[in-house]
N, C-alpha and C positions, 0 to 999 in steps of 0.2 A: 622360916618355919611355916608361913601362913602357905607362902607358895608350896612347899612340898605336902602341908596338909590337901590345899585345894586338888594337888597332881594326883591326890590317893584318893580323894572324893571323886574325882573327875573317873577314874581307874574303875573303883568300886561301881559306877552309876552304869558304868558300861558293861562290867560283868554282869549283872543283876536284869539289864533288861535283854543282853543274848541272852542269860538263864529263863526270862516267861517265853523268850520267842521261842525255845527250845520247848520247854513243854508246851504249846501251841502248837510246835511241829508233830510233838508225838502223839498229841492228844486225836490230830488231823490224821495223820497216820494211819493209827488205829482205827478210825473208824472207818477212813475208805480203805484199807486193805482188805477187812473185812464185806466190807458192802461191793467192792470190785470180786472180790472170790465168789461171791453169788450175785456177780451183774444188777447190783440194786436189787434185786427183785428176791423173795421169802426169804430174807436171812436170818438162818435159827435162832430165835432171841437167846438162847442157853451160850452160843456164842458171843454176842453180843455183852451178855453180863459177866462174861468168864474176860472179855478183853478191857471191858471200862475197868471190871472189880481190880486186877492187876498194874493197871496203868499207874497210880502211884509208884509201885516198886519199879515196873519200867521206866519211869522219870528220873525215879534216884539212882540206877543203873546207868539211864546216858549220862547225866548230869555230871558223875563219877568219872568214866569213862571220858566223856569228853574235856572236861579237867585235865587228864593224865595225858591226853592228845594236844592240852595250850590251845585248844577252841574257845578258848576264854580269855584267853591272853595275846595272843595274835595281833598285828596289824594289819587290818584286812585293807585297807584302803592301799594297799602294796600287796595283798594276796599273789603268789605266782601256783605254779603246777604242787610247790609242797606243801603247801598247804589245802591244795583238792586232796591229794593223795591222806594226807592226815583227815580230812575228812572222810570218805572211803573206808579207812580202815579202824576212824570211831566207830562209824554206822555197823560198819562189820560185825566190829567189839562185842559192840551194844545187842547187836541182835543176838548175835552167839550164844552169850551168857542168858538173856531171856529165854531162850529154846532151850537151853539145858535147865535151868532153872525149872521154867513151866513143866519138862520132862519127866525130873526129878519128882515132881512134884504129882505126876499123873493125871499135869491139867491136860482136858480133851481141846486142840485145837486146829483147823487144817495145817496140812503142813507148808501148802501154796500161800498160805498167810503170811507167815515169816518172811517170806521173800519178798513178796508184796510191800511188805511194811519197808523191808528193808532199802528197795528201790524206793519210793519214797520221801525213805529218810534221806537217802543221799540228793537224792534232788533237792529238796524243801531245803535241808541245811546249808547244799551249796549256794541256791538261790538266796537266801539271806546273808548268809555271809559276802558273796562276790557282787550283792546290791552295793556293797560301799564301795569295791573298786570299782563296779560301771559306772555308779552317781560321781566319784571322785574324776573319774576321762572324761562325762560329760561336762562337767564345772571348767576344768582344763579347757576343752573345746570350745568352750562358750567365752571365756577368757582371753582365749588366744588371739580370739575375730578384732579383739581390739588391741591389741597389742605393735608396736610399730617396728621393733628391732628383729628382723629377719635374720635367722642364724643358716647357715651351710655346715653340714658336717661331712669332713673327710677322713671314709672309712667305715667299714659299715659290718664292723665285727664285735664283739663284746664289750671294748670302751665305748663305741657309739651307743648302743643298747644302757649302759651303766651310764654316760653323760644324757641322751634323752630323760635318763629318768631324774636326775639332779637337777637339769634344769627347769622341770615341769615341777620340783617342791621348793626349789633356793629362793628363797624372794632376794638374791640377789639379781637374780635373771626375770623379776616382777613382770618387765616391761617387753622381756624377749619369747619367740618359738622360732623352733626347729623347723624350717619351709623343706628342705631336702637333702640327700645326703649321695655322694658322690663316693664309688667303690669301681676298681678296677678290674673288678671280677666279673665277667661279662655275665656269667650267670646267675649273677644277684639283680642285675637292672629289671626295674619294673616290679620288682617285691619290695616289702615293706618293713618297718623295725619298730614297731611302737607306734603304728599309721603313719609313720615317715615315710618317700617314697625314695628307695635309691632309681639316680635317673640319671645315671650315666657314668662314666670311667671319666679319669683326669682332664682328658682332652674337651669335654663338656664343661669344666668348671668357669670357664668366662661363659658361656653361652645361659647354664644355670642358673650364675649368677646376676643376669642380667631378666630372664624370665620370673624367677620370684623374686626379684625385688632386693637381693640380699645385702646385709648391711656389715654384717662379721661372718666368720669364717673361721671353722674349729678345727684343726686337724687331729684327729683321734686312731691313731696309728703306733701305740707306746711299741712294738718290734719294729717297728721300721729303721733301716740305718740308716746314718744322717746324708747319703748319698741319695738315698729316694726320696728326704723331708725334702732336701733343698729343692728337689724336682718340681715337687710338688708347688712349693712356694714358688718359685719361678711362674708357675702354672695361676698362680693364686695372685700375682703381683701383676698381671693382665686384666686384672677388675680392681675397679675402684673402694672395693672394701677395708 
């Protein structure tokens, strides 16, 4: 019981402090969207008091909106493209309903404001949220330098990509990284999965595995039929791995 109280304290601590970064973003926002519309320079105070006086309401607007989007509930330190895109289309949300709202309402505002703000949000919000997956790849990175078990992975299609990222969280793999990954697609070599580098078709795999050092040896090919595993292995059984 005490551990699932601490996992909802742990939960709660983390909602609460995206929620002030969140109004920090929009507090920031708002006032350079406005002072970028008139380039810093004589900005109508009457606007100025029309954007703070509402910034409450627009806080409880994102705040709402980004709830309904799980910007609150996310693991960002896994962030991929759906969760840009769910941000994107809070910021959207968020702005939309402020623009009708304010409309409705016959507050006077430029209309180049809302955009502004809007562009902003999306930046600001992306940048705080995908701080935790850059700081989490630098940690990774900075871990890996000492780490002694050289893996190879063979295949360099969506189990590679899904096994890279398993073994960069398992602490069963504490001790291991991914040095390079071996695909027989000629036109994969020299591109990358996760900053892995693929660096060659089969016929590289003793050469490979002799230049980084490698110590095991993953093949990551669940279509392959067992006529091209064994290939491979053959291929694989020419290093001392």
């Amino acid at each position: 019981m005490k551990r699932v109280n601490d996992l909802l304290r742990k939960k709660l601590s983390k909602i609460i402090i995206f929620m002030i970064l969140d109004i920090l973003v929009m507090l920031v926002a708002s006032f350079l969207a406005i002072a970028l519309r008139f380039d810093f320079m004589n900005i109508p105070i009457e606007y100025l008091e029309v954007a703070f006086k509402y910034v409450a309401l627009d806080i409880a607007i994102m705040v709402t909106i980004f709830s309904l989007y799980n910007l609150y509930t996310s693991v960002w330190k896994y962030a991929s493209i759906t969760e840009l895109i769910n941000i994107v289309m809070a910021c959207i949300t968020t702005e939309c309903i402020c623009l009708l709202y304010k409309k409705f309402l016959n507050i006077s505002m430029p209309r180049s404001y809302y955009l502004i703000r809007l562009l902003l949000l999306i930046l600001l919000v992306t940048s705080v949220r995908f701080s935790f997956r850059i700081l989490r790849t630098i940690i990774i990175r900075i871990e890996n330098k000492s780490k002694n078990n050289n893996i190879m992975i063979i295949g360099g299609g969506e189990a590679a990509r899904l096994l890279i990222d398993e073994i960069g969280r398992n602490k069963k793999y504490s001790d291991s990284k991914i040095v390079c990954i071996i695909d027989d697609n000629k036109e994969k070599i020299g591109t990358y999965i996760r900053g892995i580098q693929i660096v060659g078709t089969r016929k590289k795999i003793e050469q490979a595995a002799e230049n980084y050092e490698v110590n095991e040896i993953i093949i990551a090919i669940p279509s392959a039929p067992k006529e091209e595993i064994a290939k491979i292995v053959t291929e694989c059984q020419k290093t001392s791995c």
